[in-house]
MITI-972968 format. One line per field, with one value per residue (C-alpha): y, x, z; residue in three letters; residue number from 1. Coordinates in pm, whole numbers, plus 50000, padded with zeros to 5 digits. Layout:
MITI-972968
py = (Y,...)
px = (X,...)
pz = (Z,...)
code = (ALA,...)
pos = (NUM,...)
//
This chain:
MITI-972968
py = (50000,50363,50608,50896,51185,51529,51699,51484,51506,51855,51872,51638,51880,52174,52097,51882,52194,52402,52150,52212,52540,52542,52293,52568,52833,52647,52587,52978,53010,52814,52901,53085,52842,52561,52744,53052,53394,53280,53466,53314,53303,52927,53107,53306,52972,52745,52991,53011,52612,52591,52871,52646,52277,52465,52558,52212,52055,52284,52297,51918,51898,52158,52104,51789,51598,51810,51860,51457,51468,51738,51566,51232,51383,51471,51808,51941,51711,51861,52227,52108,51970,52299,52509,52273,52305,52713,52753,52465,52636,53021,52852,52763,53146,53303,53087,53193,53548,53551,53318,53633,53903,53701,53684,54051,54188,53988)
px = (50000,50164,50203,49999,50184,50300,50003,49752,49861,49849,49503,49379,49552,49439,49077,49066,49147,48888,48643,48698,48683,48346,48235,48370,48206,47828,47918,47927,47619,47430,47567,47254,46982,47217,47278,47064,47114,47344,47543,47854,48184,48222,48153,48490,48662,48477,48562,48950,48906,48803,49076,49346,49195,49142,49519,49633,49405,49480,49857,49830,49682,49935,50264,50203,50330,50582,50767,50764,50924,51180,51324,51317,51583,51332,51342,51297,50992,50900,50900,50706,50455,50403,50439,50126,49941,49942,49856,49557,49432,49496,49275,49014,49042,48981,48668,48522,48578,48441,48141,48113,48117,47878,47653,47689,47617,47288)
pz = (50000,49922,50169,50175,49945,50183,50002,50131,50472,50463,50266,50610,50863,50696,50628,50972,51155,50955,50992,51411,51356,51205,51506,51778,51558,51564,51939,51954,51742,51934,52298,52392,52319,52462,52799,52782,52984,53204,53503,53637,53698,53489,53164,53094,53249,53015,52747,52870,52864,52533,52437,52579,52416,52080,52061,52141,51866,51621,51742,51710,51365,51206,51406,51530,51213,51076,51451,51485,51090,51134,51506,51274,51043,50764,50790,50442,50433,50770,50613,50295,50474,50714,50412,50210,50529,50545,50257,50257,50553,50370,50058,50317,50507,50171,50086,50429,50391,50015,50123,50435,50144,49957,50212,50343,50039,49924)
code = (UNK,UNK,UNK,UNK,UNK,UNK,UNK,UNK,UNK,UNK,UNK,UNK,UNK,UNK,UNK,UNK,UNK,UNK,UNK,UNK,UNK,UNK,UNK,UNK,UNK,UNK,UNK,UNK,UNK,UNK,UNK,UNK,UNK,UNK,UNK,UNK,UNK,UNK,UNK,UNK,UNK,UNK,UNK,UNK,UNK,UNK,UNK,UNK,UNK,UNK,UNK,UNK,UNK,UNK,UNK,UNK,UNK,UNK,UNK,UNK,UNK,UNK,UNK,UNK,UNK,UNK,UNK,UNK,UNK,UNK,UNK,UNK,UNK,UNK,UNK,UNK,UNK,UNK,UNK,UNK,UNK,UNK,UNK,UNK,UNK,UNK,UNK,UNK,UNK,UNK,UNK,UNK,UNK,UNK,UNK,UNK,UNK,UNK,UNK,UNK,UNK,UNK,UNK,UNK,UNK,UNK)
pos = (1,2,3,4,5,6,7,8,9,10,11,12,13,14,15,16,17,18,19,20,21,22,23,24,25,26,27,28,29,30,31,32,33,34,35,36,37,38,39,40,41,42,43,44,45,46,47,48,49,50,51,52,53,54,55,56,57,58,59,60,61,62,63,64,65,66,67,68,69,70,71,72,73,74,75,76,77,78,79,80,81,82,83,84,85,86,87,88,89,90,91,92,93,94,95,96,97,98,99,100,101,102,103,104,105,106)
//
């Protein structure tokens, strides 16, 4: 079986990572009908939570590879991949914003 190319990995980590950042986003959306008007001192600590476990997934899905390749001695591969996987995720930024623009504007 062949191993997955250094484009595809960084097509998964890049759209993986949008893909959770949608999920936060409807999270977000939907925060009021899930927990209504509510008063308290857990909010900005769930929200400083979430903060924290959002930067490990997403430092996860786009480091997590490439740091494990370029300790392994592969570190042009390393730099590829990281490289692949900005841009996949600035591909996916633009989309959003002209989708917003689209949207704004009808």
């Amino acid at each position: 079986m062949n191993k997955p190319s250094i484009v595809t990995y960084a097509l998964a980590n890049g759209l993986l990572t949008a893909l959770y950042a949608l999920l936060i986003a409807l999270f977000f959306a939907n925060a009021h009908d899930l927990f209504g008007d509510v008063k308290s001192t857990l909010i900005p600590m769930a929200m400083l939570l979430l903060f924290v476990f959002s930067a490990l997934v997403c430092g996860s899905l786009v480091l997590g590879r490439p740091l494990m390749w370029y300790l392994d001695g592969k570190k042009k591969e390393a730099l590829k991949l990281l490289g692949y996987t900005a841009l996949t995720l600035f591909i996916v930024m633009i989309f959003v914003f002209v989708a917003l623009y689209i949207v704004s504007n009808t």
